[in-house]
N, C-alpha and C positions, 0 to 999 in steps of 0.2 A: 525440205531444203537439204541439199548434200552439203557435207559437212569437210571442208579436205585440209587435215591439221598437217603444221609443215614446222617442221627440226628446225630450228635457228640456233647453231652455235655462237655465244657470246664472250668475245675475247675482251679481255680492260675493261670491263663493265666496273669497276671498284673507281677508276677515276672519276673526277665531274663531271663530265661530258656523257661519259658510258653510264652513269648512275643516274643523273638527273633526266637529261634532252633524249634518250637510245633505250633507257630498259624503263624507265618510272612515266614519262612522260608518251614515250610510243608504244613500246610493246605492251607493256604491264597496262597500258591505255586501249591497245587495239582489243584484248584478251575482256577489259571490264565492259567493251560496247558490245560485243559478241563476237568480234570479227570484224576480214573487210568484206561486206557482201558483193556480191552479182548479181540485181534484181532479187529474183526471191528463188534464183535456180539454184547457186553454189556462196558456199562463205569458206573463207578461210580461217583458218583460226591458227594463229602462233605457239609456238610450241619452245619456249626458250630452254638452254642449260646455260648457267655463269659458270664462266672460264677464269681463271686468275689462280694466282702464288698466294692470295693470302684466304687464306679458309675460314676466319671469322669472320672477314667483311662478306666471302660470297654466300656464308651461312643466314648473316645479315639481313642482304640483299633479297635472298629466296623465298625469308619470312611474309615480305611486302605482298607477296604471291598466293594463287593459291598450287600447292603441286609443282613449284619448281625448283628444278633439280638444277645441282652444282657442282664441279668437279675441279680440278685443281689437276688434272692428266689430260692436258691435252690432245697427246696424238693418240690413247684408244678412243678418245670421241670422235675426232676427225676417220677413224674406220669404222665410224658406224653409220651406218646407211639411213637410222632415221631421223637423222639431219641432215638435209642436203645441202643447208646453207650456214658458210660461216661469215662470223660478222665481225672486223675489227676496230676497235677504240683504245688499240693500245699507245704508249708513246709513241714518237714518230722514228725514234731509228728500230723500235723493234718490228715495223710493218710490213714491210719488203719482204723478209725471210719467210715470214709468218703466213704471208696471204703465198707466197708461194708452195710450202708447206701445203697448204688447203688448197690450191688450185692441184698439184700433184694428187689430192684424195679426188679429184672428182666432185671437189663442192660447187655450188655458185657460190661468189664472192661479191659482200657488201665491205665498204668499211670508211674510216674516217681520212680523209687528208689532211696534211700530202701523202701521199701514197708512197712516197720516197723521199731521200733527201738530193736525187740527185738524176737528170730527165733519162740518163739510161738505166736507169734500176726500174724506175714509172714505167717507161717504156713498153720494157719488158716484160713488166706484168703481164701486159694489155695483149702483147702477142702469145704469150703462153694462156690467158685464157681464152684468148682466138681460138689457139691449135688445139685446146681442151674441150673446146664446143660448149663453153658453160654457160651461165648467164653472169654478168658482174655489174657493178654501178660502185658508185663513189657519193659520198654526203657531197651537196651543194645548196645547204638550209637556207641560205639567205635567200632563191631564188619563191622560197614560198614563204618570205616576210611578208604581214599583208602590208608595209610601207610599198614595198617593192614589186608587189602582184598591183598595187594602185598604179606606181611607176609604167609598169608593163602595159595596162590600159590604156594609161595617157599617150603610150609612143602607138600604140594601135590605131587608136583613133588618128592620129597625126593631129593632137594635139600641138605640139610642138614646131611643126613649120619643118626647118631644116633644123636638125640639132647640130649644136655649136662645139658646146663644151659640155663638160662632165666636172665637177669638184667634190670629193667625197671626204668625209671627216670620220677616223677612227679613233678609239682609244677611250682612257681613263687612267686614273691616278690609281697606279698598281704602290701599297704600302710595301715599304723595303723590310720589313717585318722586323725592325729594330724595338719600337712601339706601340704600331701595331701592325696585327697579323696579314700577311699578304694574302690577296686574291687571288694567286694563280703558284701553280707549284714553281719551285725552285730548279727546276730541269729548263724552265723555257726561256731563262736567263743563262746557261751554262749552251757553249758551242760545242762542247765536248759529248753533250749529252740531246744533241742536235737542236738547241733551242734554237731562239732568234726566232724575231717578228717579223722580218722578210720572207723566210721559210715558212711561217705561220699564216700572215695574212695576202700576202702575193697571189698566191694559189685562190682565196676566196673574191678577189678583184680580178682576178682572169677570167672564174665562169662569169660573174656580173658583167664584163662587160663583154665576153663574146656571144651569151648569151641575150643580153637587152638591145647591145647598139651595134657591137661590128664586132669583129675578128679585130687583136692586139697585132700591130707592125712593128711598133718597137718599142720599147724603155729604157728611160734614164732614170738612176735611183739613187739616193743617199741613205747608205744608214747612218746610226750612232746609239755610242752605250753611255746613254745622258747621267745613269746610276751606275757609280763603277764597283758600290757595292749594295748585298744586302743581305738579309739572315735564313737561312732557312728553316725546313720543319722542326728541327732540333732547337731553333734558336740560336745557330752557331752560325757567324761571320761568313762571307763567302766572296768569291772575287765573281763579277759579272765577266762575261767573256763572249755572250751573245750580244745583238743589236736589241734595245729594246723600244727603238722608234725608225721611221723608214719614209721618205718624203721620196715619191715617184711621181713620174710623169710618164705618159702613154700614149704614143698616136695609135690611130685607128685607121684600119685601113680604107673606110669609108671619110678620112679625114679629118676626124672628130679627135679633140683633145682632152685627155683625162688625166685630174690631179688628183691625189690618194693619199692623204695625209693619215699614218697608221701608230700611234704610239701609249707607251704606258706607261707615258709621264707626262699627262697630260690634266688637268683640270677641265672639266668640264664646263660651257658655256655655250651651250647651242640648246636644238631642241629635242636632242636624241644624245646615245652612245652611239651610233651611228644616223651621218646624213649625208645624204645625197642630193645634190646641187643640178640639175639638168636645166640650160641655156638653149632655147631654142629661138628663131625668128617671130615666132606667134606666141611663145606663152615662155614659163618658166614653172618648174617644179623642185619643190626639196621635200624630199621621202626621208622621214625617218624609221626603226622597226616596224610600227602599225601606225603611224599618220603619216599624210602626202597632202603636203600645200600649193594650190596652186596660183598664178598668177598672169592671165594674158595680156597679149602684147596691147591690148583696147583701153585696160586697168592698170598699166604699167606708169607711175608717177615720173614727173620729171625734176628731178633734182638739180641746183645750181651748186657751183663748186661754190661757197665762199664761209671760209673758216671764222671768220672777223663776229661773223652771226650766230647765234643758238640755230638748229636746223630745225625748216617747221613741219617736216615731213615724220611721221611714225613709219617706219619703212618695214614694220609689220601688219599696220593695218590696211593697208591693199591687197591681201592674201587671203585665199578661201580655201577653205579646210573639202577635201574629198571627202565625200560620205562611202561610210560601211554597203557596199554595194550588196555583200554576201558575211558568211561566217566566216573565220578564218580559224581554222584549227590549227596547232603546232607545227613548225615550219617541218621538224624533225620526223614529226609522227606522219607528216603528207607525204613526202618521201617517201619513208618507210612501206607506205601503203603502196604508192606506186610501183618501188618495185616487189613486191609480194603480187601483185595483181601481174607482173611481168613474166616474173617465174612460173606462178602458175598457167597465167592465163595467157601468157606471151605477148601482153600487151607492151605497146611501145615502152621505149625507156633511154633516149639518147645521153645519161651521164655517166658515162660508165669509165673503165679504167683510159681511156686514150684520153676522156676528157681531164681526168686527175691526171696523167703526165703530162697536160697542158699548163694546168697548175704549176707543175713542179719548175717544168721547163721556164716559165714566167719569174718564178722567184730565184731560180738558177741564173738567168739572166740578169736582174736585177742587182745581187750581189755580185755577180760578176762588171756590170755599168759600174754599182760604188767603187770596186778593185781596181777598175780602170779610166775611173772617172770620164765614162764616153758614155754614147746614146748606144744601145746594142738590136740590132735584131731580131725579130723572133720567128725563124719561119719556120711552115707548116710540119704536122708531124703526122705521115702516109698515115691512113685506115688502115 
């Protein structure tokens, strides 16, 4: 079996994102299965270096490994030709410059979104690696939740009749790290430092829903910063200045309406940290991470309005759980594999940078709807 190992430069790999779900869970995952193979003709195998400023964690990082090498000098890596791909997970205002940087050496271009903070910066990625002739893509992990690869079946089959609506539920109770330690850095509560949950989560409800149901027409959006303060990694006081919750609404161009409840002040009480709500004429489903409940319109109980009584319905127990059809392997690491199988093998790969300045475009809008407290919309952005 031919063997055809491929340079992946790794940028931000020291954050959680780049550490856990990008080097630990995919690469450093593809590297312990053998590769991705191609029947028994060709395998790939990855060939990582960690990129970052801080040289104890990417010394850290390397040990996980076997053989991987780290650098902390970015652009003599970027001229070196046996990497042809670079990869970024860095924060979000330092992405733009970055992947431009790399697309000027001639890399292909993976990397995390948004890709911008703002749809002409995205944009213009996508056209500079047009005119570069490269290969690029964009993370869009949630599309291989197996919640949401169940979802995906369900709308295949026409399960659903006509789909109606759409209600999706985000969030969790992020600690303001007064007493205890927050879940998520202190950047992504700071607008200075391009935070905000609209910028964050906007873009990952654009591919969901142009890719499952229809193309986005327009949005109406609210934010708010329900936490106006909280502590950072120091344990020092800090003024919040990003949105850190975001209540959208979405028409579809196929007519279909979509709510997007996105927050990180929120207490949990459902059946996921993410779920998704699909209303259809024949059935009903709510997808969370890896389960999808469903409910046809045969099984569907009839409920009477009246308060005055205990209700004698369990309005969970008419619902059937989807069965594990297949394996689901890491939402991050199937990506991943897809486009390495792209690059090399030039197999399809439709998420690439124009779909991430879709993204961007979506949450640009959206904070612009709050600014102007109107419906805004969204139209298309050329090939």
């Amino acid at each position: 079996m031919k063997t055809r190992s491929v340079g992946i430069i790794m940028n931000g790999v020291t954050g959680r994102m780049g550490t856990n779900q990008h080097y630990i869970r995919s690469i450093l995952a593809m590297i312990k299965q053998g590769g991705v193979r191609r029947g028994d003709e060709e395998v790939i195998l990855p060939q990582p270096i960690l990129v970052g400023r801080n040289a104890a964690k990417l010394q850290k990082l390397a040990s996980l490994g076997e053989n991987i090498r780290w650098t902390t000098d970015l652009d003599t890596v970027l001229s070196d030709p046996t990497y042809p791909i670079y990869f970024d997970a860095q924060t979000t205002g330092l992405r733009a410059s970055t992947v431009m940087k790399a697309l000027a050496a001639g890399k292909h271009v993976y990397c995390e979104k948004p890709t911008a903070t703002q749809t002409t910066t995205a944009y213009n990625l996508y056209l500079r690696a047009k005119q570069a002739g490269v290969k690029h893509g964009v993370v869009q992990d949630k599309l291989w939740l197996p919640g949401l690869r169940k979802l995906q079946t369900l709308i295949r089959s026409g399960f659903f009749g006509r789909i109606l609506s759409i209600r999706g539920e985000f969030g969790y109770w992020v600690f303001d790290g007064e007493h205890v330690a927050a879940q998520r850095p202190s950047w992504n509560y700071r607008k200075e430092e391009e935070g905000g949950i609209i910028v964050d989560m906007l873009c990952h409800w654009r591919y969901v829903l142009d890719n499952l149901f229809g193309p986005v027409k327009a949005v109406s959006c609210l934010g708010a910063t329900h936490i106006p303060q909280r502590w950072d990694e120091r344990g020092q006081p800090y003024r919040c200045t990003a949105d850190d919750a975001a209540y959208a609404t979405f028409e579809l161009e196929n007519g279909i309406i979509a709510h997007f409840n996105s927050s990180w002040c929120v207490r949990v009480r459902r059946d996921d940290l993410l779920t998704i709500q699909v209303d259809g004429t024949l059935g009903s489903a709510v997808a969370g991470l890896r389960e999808c409940w469903i409910q046809p319109a045969h099984a569907t109980p009839r409920p009477v309005w009246n308060p005055d009584l205990p209700n004698p319905i369990n309005f969970y127990e008419h619902w059937l759980r989807v069965p594990d059809y297949e394996t689901y392997d890491n939402a991050f690491k199937v990506q991943w594999e897809l486009f390495l199988r792209h690059v090399v093998w030039d197999e399809p790969f439709p998420w690439n940078l124009l779909e991430g300045a879709k993204g961007v475009q979506l949450a640009e809008k959206g904070l612009e709807s709050w600014q102007k407290r109107a419906w805004m919309e969204v139209p298309p952005l050329p090939a």
